[in-house]
C-alpha positions as CSV (number, residue, x, y, z in Angstrom):
1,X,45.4,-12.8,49.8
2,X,43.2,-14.3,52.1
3,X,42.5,-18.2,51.9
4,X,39.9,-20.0,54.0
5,X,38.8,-23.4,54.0
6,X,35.0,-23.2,55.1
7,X,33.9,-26.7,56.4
8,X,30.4,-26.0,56.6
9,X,28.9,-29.0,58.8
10,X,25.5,-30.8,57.7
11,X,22.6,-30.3,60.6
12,X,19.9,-32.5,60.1
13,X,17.1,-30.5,62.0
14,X,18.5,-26.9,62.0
15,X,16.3,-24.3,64.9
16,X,13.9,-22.1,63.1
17,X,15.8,-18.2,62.3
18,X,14.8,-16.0,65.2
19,X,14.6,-12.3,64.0
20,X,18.3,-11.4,64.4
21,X,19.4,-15.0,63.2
22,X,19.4,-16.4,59.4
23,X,19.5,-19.8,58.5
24,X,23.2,-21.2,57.2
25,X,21.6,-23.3,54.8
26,X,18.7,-23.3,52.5
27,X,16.7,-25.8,51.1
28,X,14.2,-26.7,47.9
29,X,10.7,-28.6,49.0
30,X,9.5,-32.1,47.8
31,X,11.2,-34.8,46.6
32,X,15.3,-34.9,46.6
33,X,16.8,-34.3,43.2
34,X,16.0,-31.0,42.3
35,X,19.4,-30.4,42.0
36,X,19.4,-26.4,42.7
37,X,21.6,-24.4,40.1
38,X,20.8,-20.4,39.8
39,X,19.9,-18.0,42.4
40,X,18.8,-14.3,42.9
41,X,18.3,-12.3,46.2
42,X,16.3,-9.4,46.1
43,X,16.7,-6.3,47.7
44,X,13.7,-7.3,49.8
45,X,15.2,-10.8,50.9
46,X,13.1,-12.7,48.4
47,X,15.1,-15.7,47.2
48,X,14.5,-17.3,43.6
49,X,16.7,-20.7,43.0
50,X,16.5,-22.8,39.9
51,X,16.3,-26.7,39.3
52,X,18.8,-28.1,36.6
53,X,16.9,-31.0,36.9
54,X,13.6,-30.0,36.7
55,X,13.1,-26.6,35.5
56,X,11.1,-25.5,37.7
57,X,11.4,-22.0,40.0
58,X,11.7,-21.8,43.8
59,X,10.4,-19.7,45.8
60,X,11.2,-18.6,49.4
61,X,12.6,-15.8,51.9
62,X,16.0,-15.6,53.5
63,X,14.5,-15.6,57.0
64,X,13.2,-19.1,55.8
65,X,15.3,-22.0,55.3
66,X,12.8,-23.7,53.1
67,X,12.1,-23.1,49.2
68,X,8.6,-24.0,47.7
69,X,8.0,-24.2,43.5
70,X,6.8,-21.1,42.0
71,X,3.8,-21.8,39.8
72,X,6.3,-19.9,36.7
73,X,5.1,-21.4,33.5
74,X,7.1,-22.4,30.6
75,X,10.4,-23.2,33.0
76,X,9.0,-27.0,33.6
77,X,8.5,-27.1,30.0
78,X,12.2,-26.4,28.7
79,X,13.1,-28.9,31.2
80,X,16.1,-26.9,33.2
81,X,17.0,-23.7,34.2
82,X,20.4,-22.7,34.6
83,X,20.6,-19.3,35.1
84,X,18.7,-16.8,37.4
85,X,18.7,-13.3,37.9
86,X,16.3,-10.8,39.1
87,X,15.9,-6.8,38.1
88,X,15.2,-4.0,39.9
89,X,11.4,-4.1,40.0
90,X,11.5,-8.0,41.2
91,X,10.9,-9.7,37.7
92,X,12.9,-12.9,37.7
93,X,14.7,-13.8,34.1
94,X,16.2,-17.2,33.7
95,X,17.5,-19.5,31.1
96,X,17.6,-23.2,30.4
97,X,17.8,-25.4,27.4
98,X,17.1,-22.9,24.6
99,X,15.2,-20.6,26.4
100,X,14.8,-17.4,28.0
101,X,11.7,-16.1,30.2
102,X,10.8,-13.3,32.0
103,X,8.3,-13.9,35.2
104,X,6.7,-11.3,37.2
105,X,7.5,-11.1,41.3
106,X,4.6,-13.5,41.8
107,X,5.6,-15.8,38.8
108,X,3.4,-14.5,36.1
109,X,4.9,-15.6,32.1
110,X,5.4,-12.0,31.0
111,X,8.1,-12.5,27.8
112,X,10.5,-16.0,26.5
113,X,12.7,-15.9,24.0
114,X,14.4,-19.0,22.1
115,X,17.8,-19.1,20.8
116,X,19.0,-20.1,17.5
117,X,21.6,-23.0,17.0
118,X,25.5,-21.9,17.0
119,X,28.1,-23.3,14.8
120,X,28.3,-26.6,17.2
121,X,24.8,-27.3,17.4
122,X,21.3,-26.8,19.3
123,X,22.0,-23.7,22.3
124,X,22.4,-24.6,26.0
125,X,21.8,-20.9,28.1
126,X,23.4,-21.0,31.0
127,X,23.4,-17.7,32.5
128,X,22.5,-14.1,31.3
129,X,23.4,-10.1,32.4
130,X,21.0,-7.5,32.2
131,X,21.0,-4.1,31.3
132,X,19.3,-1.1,30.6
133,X,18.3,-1.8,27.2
134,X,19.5,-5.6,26.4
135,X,19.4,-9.2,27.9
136,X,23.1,-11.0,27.0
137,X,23.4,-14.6,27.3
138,X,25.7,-17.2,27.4
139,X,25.9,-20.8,25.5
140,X,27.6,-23.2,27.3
141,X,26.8,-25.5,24.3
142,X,28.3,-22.9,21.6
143,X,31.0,-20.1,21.9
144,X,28.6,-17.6,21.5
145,X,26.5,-14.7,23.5
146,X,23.4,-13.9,22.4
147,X,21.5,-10.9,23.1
148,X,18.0,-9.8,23.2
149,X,17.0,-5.9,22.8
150,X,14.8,-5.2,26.0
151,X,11.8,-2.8,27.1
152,X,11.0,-3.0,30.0
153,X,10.0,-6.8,30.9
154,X,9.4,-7.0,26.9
155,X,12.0,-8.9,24.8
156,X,12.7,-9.2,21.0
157,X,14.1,-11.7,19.6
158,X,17.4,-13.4,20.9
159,X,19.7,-13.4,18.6
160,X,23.9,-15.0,18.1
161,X,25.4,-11.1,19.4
162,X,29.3,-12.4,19.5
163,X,31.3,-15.2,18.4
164,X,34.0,-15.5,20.8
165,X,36.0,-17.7,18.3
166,X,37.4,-14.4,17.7
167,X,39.2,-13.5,20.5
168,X,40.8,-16.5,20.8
169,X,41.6,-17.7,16.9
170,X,42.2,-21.7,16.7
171,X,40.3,-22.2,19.9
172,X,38.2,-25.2,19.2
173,X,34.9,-24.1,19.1
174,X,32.4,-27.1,21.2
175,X,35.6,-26.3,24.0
176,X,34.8,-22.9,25.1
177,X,31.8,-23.9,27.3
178,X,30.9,-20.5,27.9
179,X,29.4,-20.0,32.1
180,X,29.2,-16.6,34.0
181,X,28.5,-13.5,32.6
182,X,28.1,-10.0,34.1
183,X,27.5,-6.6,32.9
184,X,29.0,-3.2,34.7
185,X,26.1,-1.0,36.0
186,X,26.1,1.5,32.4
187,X,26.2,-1.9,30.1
188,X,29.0,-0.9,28.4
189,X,31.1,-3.7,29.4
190,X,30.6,-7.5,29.8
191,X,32.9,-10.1,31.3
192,X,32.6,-13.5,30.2
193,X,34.0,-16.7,31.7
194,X,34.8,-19.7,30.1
195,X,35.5,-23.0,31.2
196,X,37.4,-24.5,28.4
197,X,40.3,-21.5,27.9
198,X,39.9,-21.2,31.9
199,X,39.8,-17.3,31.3
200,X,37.4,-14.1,31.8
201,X,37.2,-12.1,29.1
202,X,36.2,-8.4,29.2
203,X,33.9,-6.9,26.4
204,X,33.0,-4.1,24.8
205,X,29.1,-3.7,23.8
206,X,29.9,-1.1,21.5
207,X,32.8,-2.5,19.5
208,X,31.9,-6.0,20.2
209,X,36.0,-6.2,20.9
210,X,37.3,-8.8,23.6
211,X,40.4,-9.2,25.5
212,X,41.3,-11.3,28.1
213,X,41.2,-9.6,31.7
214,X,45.1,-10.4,33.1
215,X,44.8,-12.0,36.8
216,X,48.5,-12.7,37.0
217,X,48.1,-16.1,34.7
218,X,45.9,-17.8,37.2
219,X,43.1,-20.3,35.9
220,X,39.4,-18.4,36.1
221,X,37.2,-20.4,33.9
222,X,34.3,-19.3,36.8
223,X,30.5,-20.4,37.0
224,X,28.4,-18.3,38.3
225,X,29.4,-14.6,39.0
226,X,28.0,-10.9,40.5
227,X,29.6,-8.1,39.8
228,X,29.7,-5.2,43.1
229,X,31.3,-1.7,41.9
230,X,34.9,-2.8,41.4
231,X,34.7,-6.5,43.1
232,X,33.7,-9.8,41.2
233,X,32.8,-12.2,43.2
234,X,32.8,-15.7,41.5
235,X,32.4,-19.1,42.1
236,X,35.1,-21.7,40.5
237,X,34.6,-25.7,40.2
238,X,37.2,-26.8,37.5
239,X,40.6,-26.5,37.1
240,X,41.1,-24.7,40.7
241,X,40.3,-25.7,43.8
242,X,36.9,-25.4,44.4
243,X,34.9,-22.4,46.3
244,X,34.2,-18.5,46.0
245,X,36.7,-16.0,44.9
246,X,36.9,-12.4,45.1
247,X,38.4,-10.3,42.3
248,X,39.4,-6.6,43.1
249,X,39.5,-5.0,39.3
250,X,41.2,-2.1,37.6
251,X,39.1,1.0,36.9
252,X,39.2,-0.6,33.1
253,X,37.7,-4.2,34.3
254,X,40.7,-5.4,31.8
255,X,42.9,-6.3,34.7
256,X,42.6,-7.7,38.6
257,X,43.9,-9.3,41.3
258,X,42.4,-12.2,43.3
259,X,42.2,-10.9,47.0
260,X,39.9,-13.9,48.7
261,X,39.4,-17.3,48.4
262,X,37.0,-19.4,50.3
263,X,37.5,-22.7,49.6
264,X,34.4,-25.0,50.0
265,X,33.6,-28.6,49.8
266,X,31.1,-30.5,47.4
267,X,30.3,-29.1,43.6
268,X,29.4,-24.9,44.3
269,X,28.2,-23.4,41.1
270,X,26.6,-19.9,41.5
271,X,26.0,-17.2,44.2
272,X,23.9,-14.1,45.1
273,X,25.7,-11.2,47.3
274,X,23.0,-9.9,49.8
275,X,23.8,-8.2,53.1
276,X,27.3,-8.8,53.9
277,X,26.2,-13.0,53.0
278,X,27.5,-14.9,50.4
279,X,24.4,-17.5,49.0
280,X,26.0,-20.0,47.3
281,X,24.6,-22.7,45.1
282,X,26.2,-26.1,46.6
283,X,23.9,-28.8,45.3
284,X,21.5,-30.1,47.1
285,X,21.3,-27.2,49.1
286,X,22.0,-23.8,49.2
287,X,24.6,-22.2,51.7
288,X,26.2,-19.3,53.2
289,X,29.0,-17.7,53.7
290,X,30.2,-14.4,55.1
291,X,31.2,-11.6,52.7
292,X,34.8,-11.4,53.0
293,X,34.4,-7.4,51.3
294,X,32.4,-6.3,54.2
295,X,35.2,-6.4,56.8
């Protein structure tokens, strides 16, 4: 297994990215504080990064080390956003608060969704997998998933799917803190991370049935996580040493074994895999890291 320690030094006036060279580091406009949490690269290099603090979208280019705000309504109004993915046709879908929303590529309010209350009170999304036909979500508040049918950019209602409770009986519920979520490419199968039992659990969409996915007993409560054919990449902050990890899984995703770790300093949260880079959310800024799976 492969362990690195990645100091990444602080420059305070980095050179501009020529053509062949992209910036280490990426940063949100205006005033300090917008405390960066999701992030989505799209195929194109388009970069979207959330403000826990804020709500608000960013905007911005991986040839550009600088983020503007996205004029996306309704994420300044819910007062956070957590989690941020994009889909195949550029649409960004984040959560925050109680909240989903859909935004077109130019940050047009196409669909929202609002979550009902779990069994420990008022839901906290904090991230969300998309498939072909549904939206799941996690509640970091609640240990539940919720799940909206989808068409297209079009959502229905987002409604309490699973109650992990039952995978893991006696577990006190307002301890599960439930983070990172993924879906396989057929969404047939979700894992789910939580903080509080320190695990990743592997579930079925059809059954609903959950088991825990076996990494040789080590801690993996993970934050944000992306999901490439058989690797997981995730990023870890509590109860391990902080930094990326790479997961190479069994055909079943029910088992896997930890083959990289890059260990980083400060409070990482999320990523995005794009090009043999590793964009990782490391408050205030976002950096990068080379993609140990490309050789």
């Amino acid at each position: 297994m492969a362990v690195i320690a990645a100091l990444i030094a602080t420059v305070a006036h980095p050179a501009p990215a020529s053509a062949h060279t992209l910036p280490d580091r990426y940063v949100l406009s205006g005033p300090s504080g917008a405390a960066p949490e999701g992030v989505a690269v799209q195929a194109d290099g388009t970069m979207w990064v959330g403000s826990s603090a804020t709500g608000r979208l960013y905007r911005g280019d991986v040839r550009h080390r600088v983020l503007t705000p996205a004029n996306a309504a309704a994420t300044v109004r819910r007062g956070t956003t957590l989690g941020v993915h994009t889909d195949g046709a550029g649409n960004v879908w984040s959560v925050g608060a109680g909240t989903l929303t859909v935004h077109d590529r130019h940050g047009h309010l196409v669909s929202t969704a609002t979550a009902e209350a779990g069994p420990v009170g008022p839901a906290t999304l904090n991230d969300l997998a998309i498939t072909a036909d549904a939206v799941y979500v996690t509640d970091f508040a609640n240990p539940i998933v919720h799940r909206a049918q989808r068409h297209g950019t079009r959502v229905g209602p987002l409604l309490p799917w699973l109650d992990m409770r039952d995978a893991l009986p006696g577990f006190p519920a307002q301890y599960w803190f439930l983070n990172g979520i993924v879906a396989d490419p057929d969404g047939s199968k979700l894992l789910v991370a939580g903080n509080g039992t320190e695990a990743l659990w592997r579930v079925d969409t059809a059954t609903r049935q959950s088991v825990q996915v076996d990494l040789g007993g080590r801690s993996f409560g993970a934050d944000g996580m992306q999901l490439r054919g058989r690797t997981l990449y995730a990023v870890i902050n509590y109860a391990s040493p902080n930094g990326v990890y790479l997961v190479d899984l069994d055909p079943t995703m029910t088992s896997g074994t930890v083959t990289d770790e890059i260990l980083l300093p400060g409070l990482p949260t999320t990523l995005a895999v794009h090009r043999c880079r590793v964009y990782v959310v490391n408050s205030p800024d976002v950096q990068v890291i080379p993609d140990p799976a490309c050789g």
